[in-house]
MMTF fields as JSON, N, C-alpha, C and O atoms, coordinates in Angstrom:
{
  "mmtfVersion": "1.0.0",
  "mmtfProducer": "UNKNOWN",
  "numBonds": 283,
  "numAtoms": 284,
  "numGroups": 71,
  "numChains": 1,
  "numModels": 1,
  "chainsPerModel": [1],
  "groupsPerChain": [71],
  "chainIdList": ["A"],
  "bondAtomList": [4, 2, 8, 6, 12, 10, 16, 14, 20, 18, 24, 22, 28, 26, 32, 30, 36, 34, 40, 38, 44, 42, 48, 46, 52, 50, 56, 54, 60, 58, 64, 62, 68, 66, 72, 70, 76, 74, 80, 78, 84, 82, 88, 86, 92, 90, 96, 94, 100, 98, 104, 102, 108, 106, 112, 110, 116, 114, 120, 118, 124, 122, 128, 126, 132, 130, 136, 134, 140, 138, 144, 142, 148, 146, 152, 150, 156, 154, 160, 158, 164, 162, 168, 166, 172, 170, 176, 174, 180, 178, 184, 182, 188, 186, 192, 190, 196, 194, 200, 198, 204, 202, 208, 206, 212, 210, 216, 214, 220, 218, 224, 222, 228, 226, 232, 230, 236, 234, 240, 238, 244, 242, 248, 246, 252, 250, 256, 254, 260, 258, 264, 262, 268, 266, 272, 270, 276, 274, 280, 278],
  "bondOrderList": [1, 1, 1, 1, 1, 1, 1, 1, 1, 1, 1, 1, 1, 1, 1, 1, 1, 1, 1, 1, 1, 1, 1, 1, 1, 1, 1, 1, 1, 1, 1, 1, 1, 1, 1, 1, 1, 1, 1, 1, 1, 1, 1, 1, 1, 1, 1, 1, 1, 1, 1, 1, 1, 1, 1, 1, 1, 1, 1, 1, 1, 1, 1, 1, 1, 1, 1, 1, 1, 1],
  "groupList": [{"groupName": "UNK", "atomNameList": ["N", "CA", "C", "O"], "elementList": ["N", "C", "C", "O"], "formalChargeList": [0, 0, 0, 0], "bondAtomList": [1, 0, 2, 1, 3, 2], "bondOrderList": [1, 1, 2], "singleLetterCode": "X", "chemCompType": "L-PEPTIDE LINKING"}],
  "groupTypeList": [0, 0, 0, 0, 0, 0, 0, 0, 0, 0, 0, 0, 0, 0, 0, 0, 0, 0, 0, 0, 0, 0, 0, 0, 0, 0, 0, 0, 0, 0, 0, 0, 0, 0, 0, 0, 0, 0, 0, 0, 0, 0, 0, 0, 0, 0, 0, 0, 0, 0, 0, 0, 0, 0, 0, 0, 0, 0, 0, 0, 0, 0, 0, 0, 0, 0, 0, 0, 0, 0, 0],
  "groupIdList": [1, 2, 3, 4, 5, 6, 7, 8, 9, 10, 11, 12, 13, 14, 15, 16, 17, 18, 19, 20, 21, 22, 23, 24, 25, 26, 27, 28, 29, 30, 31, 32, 33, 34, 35, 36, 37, 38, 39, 40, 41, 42, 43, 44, 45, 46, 47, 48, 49, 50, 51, 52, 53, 54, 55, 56, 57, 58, 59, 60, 61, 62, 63, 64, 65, 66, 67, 68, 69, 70, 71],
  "secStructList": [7, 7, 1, 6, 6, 6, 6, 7, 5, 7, 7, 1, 6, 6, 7, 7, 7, 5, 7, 1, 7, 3, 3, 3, 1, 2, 2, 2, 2, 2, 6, 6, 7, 7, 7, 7, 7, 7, 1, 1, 3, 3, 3, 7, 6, 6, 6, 2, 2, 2, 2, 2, 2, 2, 2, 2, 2, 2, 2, 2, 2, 2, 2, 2, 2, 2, 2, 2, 2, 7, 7],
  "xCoordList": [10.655, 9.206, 8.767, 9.142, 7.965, 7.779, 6.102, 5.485, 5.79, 4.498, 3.472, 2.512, 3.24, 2.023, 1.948, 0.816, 3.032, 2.476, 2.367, 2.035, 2.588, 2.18, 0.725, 0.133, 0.271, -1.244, -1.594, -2.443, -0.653, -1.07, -2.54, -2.862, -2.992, -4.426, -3.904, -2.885, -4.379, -4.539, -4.21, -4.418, -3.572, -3.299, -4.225, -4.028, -5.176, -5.838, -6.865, -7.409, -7.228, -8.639, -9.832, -10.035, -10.56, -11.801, -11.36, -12.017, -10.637, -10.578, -9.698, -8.932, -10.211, -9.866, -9.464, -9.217, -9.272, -9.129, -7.416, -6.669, -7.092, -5.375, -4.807, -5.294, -3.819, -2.738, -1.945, -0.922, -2.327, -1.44, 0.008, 0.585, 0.483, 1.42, 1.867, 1.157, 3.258, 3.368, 4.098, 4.576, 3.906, 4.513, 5.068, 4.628, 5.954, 6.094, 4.782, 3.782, 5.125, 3.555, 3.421, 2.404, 4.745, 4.591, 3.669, 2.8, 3.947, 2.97, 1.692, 1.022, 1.196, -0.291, -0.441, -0.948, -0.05, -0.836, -0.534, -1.374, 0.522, 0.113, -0.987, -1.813, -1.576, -2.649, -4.334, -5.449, -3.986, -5.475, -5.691, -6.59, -4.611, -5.22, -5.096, -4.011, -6.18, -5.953, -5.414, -5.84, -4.092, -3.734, -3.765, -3.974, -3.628, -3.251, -2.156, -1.73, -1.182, 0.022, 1.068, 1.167, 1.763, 3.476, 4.935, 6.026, 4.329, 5.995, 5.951, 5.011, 6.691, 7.706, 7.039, 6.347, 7.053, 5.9, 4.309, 4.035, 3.378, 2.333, 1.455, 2.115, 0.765, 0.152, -1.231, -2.161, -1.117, -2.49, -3.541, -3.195, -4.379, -5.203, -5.173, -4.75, -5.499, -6.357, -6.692, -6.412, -7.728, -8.296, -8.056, -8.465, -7.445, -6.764, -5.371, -5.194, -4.285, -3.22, -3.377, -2.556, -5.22, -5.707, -5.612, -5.077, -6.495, -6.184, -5.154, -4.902, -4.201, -2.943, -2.39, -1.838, -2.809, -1.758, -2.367, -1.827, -3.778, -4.483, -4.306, -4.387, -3.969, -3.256, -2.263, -2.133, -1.091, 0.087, 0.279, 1.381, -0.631, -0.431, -0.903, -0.34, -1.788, -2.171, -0.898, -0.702, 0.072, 0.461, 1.754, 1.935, 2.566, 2.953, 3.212, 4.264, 1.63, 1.461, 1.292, 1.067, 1.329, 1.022, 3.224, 3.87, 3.579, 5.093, 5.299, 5.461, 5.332, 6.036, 5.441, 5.992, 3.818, 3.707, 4.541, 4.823, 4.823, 5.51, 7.101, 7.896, 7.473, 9.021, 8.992, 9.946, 8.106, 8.175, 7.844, 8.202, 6.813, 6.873, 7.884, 8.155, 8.616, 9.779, 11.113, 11.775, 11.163, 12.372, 12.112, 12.643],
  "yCoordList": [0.07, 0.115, -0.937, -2.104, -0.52, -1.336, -1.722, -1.327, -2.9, -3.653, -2.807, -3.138, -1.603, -0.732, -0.184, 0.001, 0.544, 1.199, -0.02, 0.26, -1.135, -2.078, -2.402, -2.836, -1.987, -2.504, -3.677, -4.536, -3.508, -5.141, -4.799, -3.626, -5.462, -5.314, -5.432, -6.116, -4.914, -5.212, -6.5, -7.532, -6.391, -7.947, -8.163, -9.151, -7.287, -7.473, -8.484, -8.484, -9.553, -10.276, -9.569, -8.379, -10.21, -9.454, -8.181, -7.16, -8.304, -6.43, -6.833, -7.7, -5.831, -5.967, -5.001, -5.168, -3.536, -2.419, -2.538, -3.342, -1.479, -1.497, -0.957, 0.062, -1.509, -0.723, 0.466, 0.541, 1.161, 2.541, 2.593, 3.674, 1.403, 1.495, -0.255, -1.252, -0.055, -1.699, -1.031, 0.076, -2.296, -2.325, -3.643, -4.738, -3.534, -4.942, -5.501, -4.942, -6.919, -7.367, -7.705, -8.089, -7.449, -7.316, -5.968, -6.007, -4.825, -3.623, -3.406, -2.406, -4.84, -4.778, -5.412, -4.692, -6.983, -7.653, -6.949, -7.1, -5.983, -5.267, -4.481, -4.632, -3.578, -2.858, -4.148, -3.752, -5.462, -5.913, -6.531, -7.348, -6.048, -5.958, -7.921, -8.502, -8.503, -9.636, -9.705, -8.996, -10.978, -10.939, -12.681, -13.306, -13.227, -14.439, -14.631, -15.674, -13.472, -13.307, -14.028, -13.753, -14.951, -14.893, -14.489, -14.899, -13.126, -12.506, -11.704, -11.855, -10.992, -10.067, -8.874, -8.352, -8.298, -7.465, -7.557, -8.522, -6.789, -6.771, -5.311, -4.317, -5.031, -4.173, -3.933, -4.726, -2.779, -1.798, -1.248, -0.079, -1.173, -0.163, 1.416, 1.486, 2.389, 3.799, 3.91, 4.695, 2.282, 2.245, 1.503, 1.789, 0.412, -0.514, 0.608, 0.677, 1.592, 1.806, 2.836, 3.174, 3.355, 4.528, 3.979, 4.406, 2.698, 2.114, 2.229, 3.026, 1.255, 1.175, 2.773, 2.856, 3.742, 4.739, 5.304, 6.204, 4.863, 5.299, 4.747, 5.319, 3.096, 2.185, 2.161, 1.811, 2.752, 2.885, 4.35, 4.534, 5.331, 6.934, 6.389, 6.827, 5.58, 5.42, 4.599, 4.954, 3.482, 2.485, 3.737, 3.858, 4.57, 5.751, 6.898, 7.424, 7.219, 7.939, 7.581, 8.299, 6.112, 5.079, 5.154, 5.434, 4.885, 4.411, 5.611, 5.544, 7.206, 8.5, 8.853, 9.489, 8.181, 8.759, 7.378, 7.731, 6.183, 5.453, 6.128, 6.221, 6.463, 7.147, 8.51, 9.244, 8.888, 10.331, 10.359, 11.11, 8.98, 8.76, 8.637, 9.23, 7.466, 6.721, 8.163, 8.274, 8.713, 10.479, 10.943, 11.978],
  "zCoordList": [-19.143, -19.043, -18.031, -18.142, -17.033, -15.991, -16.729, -17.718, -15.392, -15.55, -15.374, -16.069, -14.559, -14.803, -15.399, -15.844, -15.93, -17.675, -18.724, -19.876, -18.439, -19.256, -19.508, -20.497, -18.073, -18.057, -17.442, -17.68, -16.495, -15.748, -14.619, -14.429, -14.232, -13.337, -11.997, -11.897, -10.933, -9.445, -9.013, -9.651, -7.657, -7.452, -6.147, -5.439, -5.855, -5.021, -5.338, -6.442, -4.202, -4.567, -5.214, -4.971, -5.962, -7.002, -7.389, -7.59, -7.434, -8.802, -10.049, -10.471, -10.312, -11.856, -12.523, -13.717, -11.809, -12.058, -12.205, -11.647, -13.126, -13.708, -12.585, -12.095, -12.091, -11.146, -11.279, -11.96, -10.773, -10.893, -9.642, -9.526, -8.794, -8.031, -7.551, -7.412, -7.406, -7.128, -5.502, -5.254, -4.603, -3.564, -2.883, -3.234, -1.989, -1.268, -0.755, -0.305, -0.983, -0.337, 1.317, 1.895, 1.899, 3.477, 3.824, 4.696, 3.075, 3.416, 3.025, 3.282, 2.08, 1.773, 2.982, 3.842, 3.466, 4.658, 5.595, 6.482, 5.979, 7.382, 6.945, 7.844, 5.915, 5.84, 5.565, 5.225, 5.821, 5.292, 4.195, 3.999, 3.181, 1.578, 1.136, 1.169, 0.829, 0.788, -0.717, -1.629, -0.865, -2.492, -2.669, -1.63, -3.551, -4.006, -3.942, -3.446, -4.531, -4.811, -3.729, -2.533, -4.421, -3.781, -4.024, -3.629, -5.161, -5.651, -4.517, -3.736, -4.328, -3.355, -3.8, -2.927, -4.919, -5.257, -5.691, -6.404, -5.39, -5.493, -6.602, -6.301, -7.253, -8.172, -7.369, -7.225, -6.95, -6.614, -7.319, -7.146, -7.864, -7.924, -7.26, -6.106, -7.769, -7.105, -5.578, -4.673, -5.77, -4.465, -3.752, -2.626, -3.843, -2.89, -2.256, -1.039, -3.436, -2.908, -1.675, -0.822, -1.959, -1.088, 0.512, 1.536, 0.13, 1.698, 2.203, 3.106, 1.575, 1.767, 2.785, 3.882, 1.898, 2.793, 3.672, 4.315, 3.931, 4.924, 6.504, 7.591, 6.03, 6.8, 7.471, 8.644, 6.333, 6.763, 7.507, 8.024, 7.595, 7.965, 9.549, 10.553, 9.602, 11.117, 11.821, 12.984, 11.282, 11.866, 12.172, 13.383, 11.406, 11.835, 12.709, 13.073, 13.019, 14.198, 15.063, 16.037, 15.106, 16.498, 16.709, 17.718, 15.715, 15.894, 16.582, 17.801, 15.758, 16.504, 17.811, 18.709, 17.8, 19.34, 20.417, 21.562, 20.09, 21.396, 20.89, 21.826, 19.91, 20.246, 20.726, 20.47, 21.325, 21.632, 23.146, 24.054, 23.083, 24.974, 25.81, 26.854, 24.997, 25.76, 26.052, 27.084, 25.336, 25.351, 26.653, 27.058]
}
């Protein structure tokens, strides 16, 4: 049994909302997401993890379009 079905809260600054996803916390600060946190993992929210992949879908299509130039 992990910590979000435990019910642990967001590790994002001001929220308070329960985490539905944990991630490394190198892929929250490349997306923005400010934390307190200094474990290696971090606990999302709904709407923080939304950013998150909204973040990460752009930093993506930036990566496949410079590997598709350089070919």
């Amino acid at each position: 049994m992990g910590k979000v079905s435990k019910g642990i809260k967001c590790s994002a600054e001001s929220c308070v909302n329960p985490a539905v996803r944990s991630v490394p916390i190198d892929q929250a600060r490349e997306a923005g997401i400010r934390t307190s946190s200094t474990q290696r993992r971090i606990y999302l929210c709904e709407s923080h993890y939304k950013a998150l992949k909204k973040a990460r879908r752009k930093e993506e299509r930036l990566e496949r379009w410079r590997w598709a130039s350089q070919g």
